[in-house]
N, C-alpha and C positions, 0 to 999 in steps of 0.2 A: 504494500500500500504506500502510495507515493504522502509524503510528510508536510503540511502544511509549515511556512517559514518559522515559525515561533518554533514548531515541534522540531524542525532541522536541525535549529540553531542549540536548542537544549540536547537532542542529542547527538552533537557535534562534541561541546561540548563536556558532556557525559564521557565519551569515549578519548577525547584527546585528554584533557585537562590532566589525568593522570598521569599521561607520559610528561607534561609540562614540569607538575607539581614535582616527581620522582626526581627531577633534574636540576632545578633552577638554584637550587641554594648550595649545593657541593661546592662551586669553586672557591665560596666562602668558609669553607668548614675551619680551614688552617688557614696560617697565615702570620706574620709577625705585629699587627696592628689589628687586633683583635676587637676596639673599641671603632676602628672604621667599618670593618666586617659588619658591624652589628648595627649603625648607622645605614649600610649600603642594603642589608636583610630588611630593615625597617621599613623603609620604599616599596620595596621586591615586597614583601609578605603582605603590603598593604589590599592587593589583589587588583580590581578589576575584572572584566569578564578574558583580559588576555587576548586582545582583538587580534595582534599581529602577528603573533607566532600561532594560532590557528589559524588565520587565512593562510600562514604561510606553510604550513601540514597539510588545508585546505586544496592548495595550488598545485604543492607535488601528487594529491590523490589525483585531482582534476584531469592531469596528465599522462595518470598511471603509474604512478610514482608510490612511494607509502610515507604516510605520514614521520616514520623513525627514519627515512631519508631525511626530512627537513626540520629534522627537532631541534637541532643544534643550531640552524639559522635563526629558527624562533628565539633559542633562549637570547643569542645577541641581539637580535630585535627589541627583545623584551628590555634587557640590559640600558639598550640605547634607549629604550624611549621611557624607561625611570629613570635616567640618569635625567632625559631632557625635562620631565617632571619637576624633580628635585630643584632644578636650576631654575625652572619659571617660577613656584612660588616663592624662590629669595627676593629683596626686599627692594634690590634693582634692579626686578623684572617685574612682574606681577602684585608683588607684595600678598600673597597668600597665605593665610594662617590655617586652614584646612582643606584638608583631597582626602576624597574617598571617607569622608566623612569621623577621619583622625585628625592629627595635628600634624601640620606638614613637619618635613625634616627640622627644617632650620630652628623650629619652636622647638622641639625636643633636644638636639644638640647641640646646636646653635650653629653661627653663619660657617663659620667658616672649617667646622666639621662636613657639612654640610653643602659645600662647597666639594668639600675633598670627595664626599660618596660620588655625588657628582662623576668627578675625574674617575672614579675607580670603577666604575660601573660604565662607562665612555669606552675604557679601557680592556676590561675584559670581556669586553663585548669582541674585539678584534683576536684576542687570544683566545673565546673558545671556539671563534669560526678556523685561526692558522692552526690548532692545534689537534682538529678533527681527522682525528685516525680513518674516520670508515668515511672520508671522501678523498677522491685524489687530489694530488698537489695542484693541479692547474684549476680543479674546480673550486679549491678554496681561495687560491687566488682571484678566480672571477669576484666570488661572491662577495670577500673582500674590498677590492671595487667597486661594486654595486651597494653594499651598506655607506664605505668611506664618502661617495658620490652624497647617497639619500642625509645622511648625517650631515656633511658638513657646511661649509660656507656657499656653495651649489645647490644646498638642498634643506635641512631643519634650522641651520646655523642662521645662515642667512636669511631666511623667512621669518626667522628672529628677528633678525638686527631692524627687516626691511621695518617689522611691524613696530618697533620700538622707534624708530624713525618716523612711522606716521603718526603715533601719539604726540610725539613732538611736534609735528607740522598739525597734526588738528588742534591743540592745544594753542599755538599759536593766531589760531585765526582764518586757517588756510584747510583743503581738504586734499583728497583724491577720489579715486572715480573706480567704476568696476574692474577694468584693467587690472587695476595696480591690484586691487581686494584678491582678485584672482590669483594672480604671480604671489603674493604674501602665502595665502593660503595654500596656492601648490608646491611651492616649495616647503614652510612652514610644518604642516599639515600631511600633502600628500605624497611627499615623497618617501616618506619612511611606509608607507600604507602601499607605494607602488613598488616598494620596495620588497616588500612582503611575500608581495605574490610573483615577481620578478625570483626572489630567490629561493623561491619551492619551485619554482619554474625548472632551474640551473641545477638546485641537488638535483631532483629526478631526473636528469638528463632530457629535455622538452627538447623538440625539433626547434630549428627558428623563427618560427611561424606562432606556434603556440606560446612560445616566451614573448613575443613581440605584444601579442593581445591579451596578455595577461598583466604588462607592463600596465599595456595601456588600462585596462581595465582596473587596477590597480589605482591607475593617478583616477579616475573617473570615483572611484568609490570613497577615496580620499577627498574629494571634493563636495563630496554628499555630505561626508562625515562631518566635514567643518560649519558646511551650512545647517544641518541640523542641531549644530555645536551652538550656534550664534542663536537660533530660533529659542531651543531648549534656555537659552542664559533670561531669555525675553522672557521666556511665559513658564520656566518652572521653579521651583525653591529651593530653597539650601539642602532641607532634609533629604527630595529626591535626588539633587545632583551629588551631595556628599561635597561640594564646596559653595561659595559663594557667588552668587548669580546676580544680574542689574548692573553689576560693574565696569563692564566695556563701556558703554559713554562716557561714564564719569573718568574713567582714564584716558579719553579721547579717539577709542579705537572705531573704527568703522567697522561695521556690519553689515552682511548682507538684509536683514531688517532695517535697516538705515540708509542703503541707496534704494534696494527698490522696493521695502513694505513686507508684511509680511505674505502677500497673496505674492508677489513677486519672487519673494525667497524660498517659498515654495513649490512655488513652479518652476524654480531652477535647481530646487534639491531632485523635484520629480524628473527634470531634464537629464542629471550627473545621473541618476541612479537607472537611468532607461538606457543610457550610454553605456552603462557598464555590464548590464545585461545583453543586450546584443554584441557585447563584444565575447562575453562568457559564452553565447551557446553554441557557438558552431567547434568548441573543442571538447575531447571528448569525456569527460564526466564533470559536468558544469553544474548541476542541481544543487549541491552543499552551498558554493557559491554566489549563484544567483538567490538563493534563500538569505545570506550574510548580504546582501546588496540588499536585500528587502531591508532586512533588520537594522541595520546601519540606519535607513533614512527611516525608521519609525521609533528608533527608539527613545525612550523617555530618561533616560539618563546618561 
């Protein structure tokens, strides 16, 4: 019986989540600095639903791949995108005192502990992908590549800077326009999400065809994610989001609720998310993921 998207997604879920869980905290076990360990743990254990490192299990099945192909891509995904957490709610980014509905890092350890998880979690994120036994050298190489690309000044870094850059210039007086909102958020946003699915693409060994529309498919779903990101800060609460919500104006950011409304911003979340379905079905096991393209632009938190 074919599974309605909520029922996919929980049991997608169900079934990976163990392999994730069994994993993600061993490189932490040792260590000489046992107090950043615990610092870096604190992020990582906070949870979420773990969007990246299942679509990217997601992408290698998609393929024909198996999920224990791309588990290792996932946990640096993961890696990367608590590290990139950690760093937005310090108090020169975001200024956040709670995610996921605890108290962000920097309130617990302070800044500049906090700072440091940051680095270490950036960091071994690149070592568990160079040091993956059961892929070959060259494909760890790629994939390396393709996180260093999505992470950096090319791609989450810069999407950073671009967006700290427009609170500055809205604050001042002045704006920007859809464009720009886009580029912020594609790089910001979706490239660590096209990244994802790009690098379950590369473990499973994907022809070039099917990496290509998984990329793309990847940045398309990335761009749903952020616009329901922006809608959800509009119209839901703290308690469901698990952090602080209404604060983008006040810190001068632009929204897609802000250039074009919210009938507008959702008919371009429905726009990203139709784009990335038609890129998902012509390859050959698309169903998990075109159900996570559903769930993505509905979800309530």
């Amino acid at each position: 019986m074919k599974l309605n998207s909520s029922d996919q997604v929980r049991s997608d879920l169900e079934r990976l989540l163990p392999l994730f869980d069994a994993a993600y905290l061993k490189p932490f076990e040792s260590g000489e600095a046992p107090g950043l360990a615990e610092a870096m743990c604190y992020s990582l254990r906070a949870g979420g639903k773990r969007v990246r490192p299942v679509l990217c299990m997601l992408a290698a099945e998609c393929v024909g791949g198996s999920a224990e192909d791309a588990l290792v891509c996932g946990l640096a995904l993961e890696y990367i995108h608590t590290y990139s957490l950690v760093h937005d709610d310090l108090p020169a980014m975001d200024d956040d005192d709670l995610r996921r509905g605890q108290p962000t890092n920097h309130k617990v350890y302070g800044e500049g502990q906090a700072i440091l998880a940051g680095d270490g979690l950036l960091t071994e994120a690149f070592q568990v992908l160079a040091s993956a036994s059961s892929l070959s050298a060259d494909c760890r190489v790629e994939l390396v590549s393709i996180l260093a690309e999505a992470a950096g000044w090319r791609g989450m870094v810069g999407g950073q800077s671009l967006d700290l850059a427009g609170e500055i210039l809205t604050r001042s007086g002045e704006s920007y326009g859809l464009d720009h909102l886009q580029l912020i958020h594609r790089l910001k946003t979706g490239a660590l999400l096209r990244a994802s699915l790009e690098m379950g693409a590369v473990a499973a060994g994907a022809d070039p065809g099917s990496r290509k529309a998984l990329r793309a498919a990847g940045a398309a779903m990335g761009l749903a994610f952020q616009i329901q990101d922006d809608l959800l800060d509009e119209t839901s609460t703290d308690e469901q989001m698990g952090k602080r919500v209404n604060k983008d104006q006040g810190r001068g950011k632009i929204t897609y609720p802000m250039l074009l409304g919210m009938d507008g911003a959702r008919l371009a979340l429905t726009e990203a998310t139709e784009q990335a379905i038609t890129l998902l079905k012509p390859l050959p096991h698309p169903e998990a993921l075109i159900a996570w393209a559903h769930f993505m632009a509905e979800r309530t938190s």
